[in-house]
Backbone bond lengths (Angstrom), bond angles and torsions (degrees), N, CA, C in turn:
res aa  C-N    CA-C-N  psi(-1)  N-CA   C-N-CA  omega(-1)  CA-C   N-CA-C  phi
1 X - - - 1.453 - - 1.523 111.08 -
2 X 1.409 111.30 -42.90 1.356 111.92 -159.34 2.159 104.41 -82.03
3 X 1.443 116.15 -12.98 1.508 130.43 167.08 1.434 106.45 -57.29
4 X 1.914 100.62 -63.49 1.354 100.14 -163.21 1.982 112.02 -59.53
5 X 1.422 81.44 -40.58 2.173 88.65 179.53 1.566 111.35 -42.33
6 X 1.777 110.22 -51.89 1.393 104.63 166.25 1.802 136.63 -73.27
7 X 1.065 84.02 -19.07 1.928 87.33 158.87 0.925 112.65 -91.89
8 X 1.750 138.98 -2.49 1.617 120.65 132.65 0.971 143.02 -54.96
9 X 1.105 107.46 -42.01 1.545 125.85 174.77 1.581 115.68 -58.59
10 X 1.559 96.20 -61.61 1.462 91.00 168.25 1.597 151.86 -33.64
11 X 1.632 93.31 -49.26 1.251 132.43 174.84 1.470 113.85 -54.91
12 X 1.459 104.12 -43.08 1.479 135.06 -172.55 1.912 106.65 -83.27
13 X 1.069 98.85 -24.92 1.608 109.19 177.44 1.514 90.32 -93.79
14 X 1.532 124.68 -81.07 1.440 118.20 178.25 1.876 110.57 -7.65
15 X 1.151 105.71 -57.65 1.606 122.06 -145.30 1.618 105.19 -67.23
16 X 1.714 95.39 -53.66 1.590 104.34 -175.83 1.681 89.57 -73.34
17 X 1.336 142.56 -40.31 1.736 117.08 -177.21 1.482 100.77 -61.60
18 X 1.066 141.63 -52.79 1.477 127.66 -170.63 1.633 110.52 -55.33
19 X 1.469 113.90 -56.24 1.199 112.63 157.53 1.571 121.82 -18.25
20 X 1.263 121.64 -70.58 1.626 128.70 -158.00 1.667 89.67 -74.00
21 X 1.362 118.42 -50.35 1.435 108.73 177.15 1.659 130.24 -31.13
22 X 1.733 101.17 -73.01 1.286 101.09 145.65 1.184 150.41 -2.71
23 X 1.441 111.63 -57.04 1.253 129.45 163.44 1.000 124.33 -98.88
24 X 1.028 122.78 -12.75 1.572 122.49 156.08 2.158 134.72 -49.34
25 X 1.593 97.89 85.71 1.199 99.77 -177.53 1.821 134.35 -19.64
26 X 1.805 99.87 -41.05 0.888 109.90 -171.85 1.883 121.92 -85.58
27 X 1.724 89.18 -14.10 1.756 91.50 155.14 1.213 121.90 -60.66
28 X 1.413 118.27 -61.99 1.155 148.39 -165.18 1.902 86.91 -51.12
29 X 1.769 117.17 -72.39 1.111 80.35 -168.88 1.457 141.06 -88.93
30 X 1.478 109.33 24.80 1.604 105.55 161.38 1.654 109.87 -101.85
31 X 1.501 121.20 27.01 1.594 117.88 158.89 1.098 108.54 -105.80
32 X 1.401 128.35 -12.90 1.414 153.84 -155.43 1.052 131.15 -162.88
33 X 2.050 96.46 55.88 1.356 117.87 -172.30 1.842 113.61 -76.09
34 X 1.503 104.00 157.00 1.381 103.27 153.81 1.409 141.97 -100.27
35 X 1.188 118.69 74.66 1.468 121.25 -162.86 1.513 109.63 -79.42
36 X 1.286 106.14 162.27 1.999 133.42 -172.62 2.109 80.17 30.55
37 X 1.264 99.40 77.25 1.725 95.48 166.20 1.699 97.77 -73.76
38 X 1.509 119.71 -58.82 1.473 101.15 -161.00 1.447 111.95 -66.70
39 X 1.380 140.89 -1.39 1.600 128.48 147.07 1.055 122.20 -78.16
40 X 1.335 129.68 -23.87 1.195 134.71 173.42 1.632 111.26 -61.99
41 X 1.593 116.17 -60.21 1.483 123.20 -167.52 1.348 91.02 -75.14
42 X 1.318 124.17 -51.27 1.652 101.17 -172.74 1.293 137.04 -52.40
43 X 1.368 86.10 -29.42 1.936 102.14 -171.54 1.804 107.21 -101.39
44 X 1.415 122.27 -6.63 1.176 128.58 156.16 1.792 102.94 -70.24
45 X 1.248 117.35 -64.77 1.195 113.59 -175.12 1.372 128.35 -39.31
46 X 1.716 104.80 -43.70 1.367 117.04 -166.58 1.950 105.68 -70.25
47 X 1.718 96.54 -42.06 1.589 102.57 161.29 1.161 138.78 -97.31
48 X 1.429 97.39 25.55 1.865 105.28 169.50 1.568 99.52 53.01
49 X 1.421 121.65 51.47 1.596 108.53 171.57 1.606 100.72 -111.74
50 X 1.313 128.07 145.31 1.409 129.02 157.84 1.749 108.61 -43.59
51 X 1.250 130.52 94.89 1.195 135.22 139.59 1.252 143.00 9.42
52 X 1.580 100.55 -67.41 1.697 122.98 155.25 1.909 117.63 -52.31
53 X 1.436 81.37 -41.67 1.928 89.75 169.04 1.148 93.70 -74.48
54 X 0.996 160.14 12.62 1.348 127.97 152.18 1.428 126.61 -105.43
55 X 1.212 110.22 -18.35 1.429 116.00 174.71 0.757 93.46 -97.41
56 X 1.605 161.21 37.18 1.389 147.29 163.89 1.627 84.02 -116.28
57 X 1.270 115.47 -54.58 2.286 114.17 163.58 1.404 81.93 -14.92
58 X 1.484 112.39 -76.96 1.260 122.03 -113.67 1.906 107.08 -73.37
59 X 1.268 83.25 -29.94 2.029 87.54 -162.57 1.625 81.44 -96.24
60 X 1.715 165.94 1.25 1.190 150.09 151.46 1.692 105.95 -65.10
61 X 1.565 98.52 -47.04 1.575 99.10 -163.68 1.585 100.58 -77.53
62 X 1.100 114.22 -58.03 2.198 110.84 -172.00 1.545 94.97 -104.46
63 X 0.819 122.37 -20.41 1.977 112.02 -160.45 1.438 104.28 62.32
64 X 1.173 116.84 39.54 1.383 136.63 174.89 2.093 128.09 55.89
65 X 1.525 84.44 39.22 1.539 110.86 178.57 1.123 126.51 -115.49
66 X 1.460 104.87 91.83 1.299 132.86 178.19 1.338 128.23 -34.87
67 X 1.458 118.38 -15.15 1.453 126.73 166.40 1.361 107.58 -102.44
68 X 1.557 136.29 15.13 1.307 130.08 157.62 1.579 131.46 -41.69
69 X 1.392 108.75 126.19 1.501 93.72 179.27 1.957 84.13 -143.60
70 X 1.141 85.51 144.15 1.718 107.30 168.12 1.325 148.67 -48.38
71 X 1.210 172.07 37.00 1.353 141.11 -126.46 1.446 108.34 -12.10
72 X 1.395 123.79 -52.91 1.824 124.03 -154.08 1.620 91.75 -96.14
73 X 1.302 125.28 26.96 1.508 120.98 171.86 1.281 117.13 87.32
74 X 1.491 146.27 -13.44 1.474 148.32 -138.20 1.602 88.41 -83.79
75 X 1.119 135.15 176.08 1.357 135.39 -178.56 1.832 123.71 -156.02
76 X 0.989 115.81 140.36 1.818 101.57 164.14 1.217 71.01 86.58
77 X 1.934 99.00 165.23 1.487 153.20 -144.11 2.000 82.56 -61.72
78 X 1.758 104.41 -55.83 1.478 88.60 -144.16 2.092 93.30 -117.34
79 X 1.715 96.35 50.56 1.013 126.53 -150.46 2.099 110.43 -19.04
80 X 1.289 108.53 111.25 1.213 127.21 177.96 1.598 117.99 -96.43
81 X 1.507 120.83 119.68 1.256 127.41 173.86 1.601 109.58 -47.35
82 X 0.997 120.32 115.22 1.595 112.79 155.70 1.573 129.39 14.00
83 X 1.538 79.19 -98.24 1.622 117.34 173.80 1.769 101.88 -28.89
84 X 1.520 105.65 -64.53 1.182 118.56 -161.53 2.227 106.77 -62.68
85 X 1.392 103.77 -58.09 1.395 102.55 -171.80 2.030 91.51 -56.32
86 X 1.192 103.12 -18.23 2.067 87.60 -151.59 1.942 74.10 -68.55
87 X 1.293 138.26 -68.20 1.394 140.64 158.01 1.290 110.36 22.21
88 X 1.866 101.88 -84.77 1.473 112.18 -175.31 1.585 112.53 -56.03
89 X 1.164 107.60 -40.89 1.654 119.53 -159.41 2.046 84.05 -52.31
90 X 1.211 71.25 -48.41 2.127 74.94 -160.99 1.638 106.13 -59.60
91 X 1.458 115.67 -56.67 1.252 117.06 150.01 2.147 128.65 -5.42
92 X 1.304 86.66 -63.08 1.354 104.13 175.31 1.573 131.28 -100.07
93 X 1.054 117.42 14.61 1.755 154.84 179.91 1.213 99.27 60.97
94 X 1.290 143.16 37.55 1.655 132.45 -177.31 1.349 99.69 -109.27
95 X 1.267 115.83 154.37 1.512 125.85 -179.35 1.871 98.24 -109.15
96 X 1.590 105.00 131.86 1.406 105.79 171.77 1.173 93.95 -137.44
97 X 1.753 106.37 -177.43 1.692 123.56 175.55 1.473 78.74 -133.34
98 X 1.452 77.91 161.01 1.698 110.08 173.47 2.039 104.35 -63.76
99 X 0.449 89.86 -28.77 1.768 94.56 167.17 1.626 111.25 -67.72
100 X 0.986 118.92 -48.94 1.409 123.39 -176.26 1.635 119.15 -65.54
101 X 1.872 95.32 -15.20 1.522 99.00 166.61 1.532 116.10 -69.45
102 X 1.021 152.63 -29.30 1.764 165.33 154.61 1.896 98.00 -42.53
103 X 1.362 118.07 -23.32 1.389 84.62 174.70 1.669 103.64 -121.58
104 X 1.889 92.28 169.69 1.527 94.25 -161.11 1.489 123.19 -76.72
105 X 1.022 88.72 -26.31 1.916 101.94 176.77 1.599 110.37 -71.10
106 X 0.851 114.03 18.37 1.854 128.42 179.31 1.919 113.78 -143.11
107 X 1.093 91.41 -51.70 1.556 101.11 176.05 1.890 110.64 -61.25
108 X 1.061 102.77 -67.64 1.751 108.02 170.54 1.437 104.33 -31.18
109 X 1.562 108.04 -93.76 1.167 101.09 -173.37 1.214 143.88 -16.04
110 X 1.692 108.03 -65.13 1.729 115.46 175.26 1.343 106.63 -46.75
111 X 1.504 122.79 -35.33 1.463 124.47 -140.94 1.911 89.24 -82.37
112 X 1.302 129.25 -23.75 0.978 146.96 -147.79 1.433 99.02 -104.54
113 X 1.216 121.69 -63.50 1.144 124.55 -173.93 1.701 103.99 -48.72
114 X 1.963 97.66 -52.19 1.732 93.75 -165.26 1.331 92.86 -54.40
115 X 1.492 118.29 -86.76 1.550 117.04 -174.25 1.643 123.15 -5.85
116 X 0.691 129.97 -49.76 1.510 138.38 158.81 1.959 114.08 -55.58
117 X 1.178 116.89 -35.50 1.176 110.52 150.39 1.120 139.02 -66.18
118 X 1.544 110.45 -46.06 1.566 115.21 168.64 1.429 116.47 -57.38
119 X 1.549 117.92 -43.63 1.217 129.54 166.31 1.592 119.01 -46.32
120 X 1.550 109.83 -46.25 2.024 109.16 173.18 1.582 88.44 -71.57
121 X 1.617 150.24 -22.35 1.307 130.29 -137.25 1.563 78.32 -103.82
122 X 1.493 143.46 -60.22 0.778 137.51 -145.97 2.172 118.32 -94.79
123 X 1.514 85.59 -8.57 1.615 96.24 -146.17 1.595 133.02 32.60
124 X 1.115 111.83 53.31 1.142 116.55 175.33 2.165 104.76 -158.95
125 X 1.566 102.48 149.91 1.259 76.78 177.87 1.565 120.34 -118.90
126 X 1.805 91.71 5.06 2.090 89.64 154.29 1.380 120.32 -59.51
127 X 1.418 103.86 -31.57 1.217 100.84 -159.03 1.963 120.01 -101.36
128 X 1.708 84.63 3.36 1.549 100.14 165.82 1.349 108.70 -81.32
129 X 1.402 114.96 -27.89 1.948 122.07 -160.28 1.573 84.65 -78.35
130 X 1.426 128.19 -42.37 1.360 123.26 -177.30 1.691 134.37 -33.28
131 X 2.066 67.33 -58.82 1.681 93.58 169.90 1.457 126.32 -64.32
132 X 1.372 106.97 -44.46 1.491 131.56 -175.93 1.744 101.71 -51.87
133 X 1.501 121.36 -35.06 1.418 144.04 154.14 1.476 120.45 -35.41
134 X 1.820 90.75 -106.52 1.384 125.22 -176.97 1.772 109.09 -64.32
135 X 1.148 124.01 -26.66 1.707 124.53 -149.08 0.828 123.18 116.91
136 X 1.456 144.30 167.38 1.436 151.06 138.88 1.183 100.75 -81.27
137 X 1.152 152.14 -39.97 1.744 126.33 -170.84 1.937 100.56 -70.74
138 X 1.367 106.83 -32.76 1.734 102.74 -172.62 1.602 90.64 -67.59
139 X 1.148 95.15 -65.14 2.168 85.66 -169.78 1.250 114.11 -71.59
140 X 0.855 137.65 3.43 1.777 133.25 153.13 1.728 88.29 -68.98
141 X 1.541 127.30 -106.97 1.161 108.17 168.36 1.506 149.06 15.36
142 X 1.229 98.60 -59.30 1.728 107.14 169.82 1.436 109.85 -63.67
143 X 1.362 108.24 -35.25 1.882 118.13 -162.31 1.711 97.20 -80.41
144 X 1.280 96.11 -51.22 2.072 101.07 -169.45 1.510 94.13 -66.12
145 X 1.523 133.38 -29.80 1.327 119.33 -155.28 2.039 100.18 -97.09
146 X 0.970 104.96 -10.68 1.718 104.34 176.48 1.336 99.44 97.76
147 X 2.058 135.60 10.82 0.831 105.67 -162.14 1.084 108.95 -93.49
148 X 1.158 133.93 -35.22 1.851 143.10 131.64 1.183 130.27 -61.56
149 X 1.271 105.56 156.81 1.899 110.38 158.07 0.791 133.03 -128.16
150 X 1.316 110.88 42.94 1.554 128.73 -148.11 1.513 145.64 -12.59
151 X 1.527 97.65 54.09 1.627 135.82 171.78 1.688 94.48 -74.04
152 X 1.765 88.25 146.74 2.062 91.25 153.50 1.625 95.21 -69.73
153 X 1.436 109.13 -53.03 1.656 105.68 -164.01 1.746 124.11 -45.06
154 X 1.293 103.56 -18.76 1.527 102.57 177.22 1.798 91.03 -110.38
155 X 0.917 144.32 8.34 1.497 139.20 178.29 1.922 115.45 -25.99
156 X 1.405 88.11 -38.63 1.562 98.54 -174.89 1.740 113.55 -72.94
157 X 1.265 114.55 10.23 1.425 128.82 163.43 1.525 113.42 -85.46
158 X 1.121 107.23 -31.40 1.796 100.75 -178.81 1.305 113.88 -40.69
159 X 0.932 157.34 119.91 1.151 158.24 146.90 1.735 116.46 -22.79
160 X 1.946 108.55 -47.15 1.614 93.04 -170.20 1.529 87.27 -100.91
161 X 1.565 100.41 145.96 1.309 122.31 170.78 1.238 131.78 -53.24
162 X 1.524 124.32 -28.79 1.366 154.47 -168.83 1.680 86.50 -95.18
163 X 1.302 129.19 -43.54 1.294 111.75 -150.32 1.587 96.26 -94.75
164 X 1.317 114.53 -33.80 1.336 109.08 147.98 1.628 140.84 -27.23
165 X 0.953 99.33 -68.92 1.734 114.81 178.56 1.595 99.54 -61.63
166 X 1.511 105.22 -43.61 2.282 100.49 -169.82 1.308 85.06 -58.89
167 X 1.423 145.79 -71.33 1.241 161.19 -131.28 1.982 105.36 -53.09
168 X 1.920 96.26 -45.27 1.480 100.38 -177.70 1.637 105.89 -94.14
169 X 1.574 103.52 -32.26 1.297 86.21 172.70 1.861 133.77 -63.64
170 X 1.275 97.46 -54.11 1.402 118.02 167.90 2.107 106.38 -33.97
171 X 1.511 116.43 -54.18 1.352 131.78 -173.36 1.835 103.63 -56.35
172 X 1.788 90.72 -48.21 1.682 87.74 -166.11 1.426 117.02 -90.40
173 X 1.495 113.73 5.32 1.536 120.17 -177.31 1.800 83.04 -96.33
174 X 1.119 109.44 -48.31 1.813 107.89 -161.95 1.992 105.78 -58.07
175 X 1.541 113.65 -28.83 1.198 127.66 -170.76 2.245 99.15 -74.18
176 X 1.447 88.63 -41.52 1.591 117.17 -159.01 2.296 80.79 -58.29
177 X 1.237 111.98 -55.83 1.498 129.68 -161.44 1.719 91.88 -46.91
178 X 1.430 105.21 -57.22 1.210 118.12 -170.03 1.020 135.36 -69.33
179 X 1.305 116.86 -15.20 1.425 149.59 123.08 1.615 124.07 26.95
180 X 1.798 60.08 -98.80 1.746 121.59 -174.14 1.649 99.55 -58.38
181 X 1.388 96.77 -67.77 1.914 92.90 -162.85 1.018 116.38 -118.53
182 X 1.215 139.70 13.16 1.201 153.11 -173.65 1.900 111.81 -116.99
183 X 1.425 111.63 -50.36 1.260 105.77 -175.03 1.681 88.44 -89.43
């Protein structure tokens, strides 16, 4: 009798510390940090992007490690294909190297700017994180062909598996941000 009483208690102590953890702001914000905030807010601002969407990009794609690189090559914090930032760079008249993707004051930006394109391309911004993923020619495609509708709630239509999972992960870390500092 007198075992089981103390493995109540315990359990009951266990329970309420996890509890307070939980709620503890200051967990929350080192799982759901804000890193390079002044590139982030500036260059959200300048492109009208939700903020929180970007550090939710940011900690799915690198977990905010600036020497990230991909299996398929993408690189930096909010890891960008090559091909694609050399695009924007030109897009936006700046000259970069593929090296210049690893730092943040270059990496943010592009990543920001595109996102904000996909976002005017698609009007929607599940269905930019898709793109921001899979492509814009695949999710244009998916949308004209009926194979999506680019809801989270139908998510399980995507066709790529990977683009699936970024789609909820990316949604429930960006919701998780908003959470935190916003509500």
């Amino acid at each position: 009798m007198r075992k089981s009483y103390k493995l109540v208690i315990i359990v009951t102590i266990l329970t309420l510390c996890i509890a307070y953890l939980l709620q503890n702001q200051l967990l929350w914000n080192k799982v759901y940090p804000i890193e390079y905030k002044d590139v982030v807010w500036e260059n959200s601002d300048k492109y009208e992007v939700d903020p929180y969407l970007i550090l939710a990009l940011m900690k799915v794609e690198s977990r905010f490690d600036t020497d990230a690189v991909s299996k398929r090559g993408a690189k930096g914090l909010m890891q960008l294909m090559p091909d694609t930032a050399l695009w924007i760079a030109e897009q936006n008249d700046i000259e970069i190297t593929e090296f210049d993707l690893y730092k943040p004051e270059v990496n943010i930006p592009l990543a920001i700017w595109y996102m904000r394109q996909l976002i005017n391309q698609f009007d929607d911004e599940v269905v930019a994180i898709a793109a921001y993923n899979a492509g814009r020619g695949n999710v244009r495609r998916w949308i004209d062909e009926g194979v999506w509708d680019g809801t989270i709630a139908n998510s399980q239509s995507i066709p790529f598996g990977e683009t699936r999972e970024y789609v909820l992960r990316v949604s429930i870390v960006w919701k998780k941000y908003h959470d935190i500092y916003v509500n």
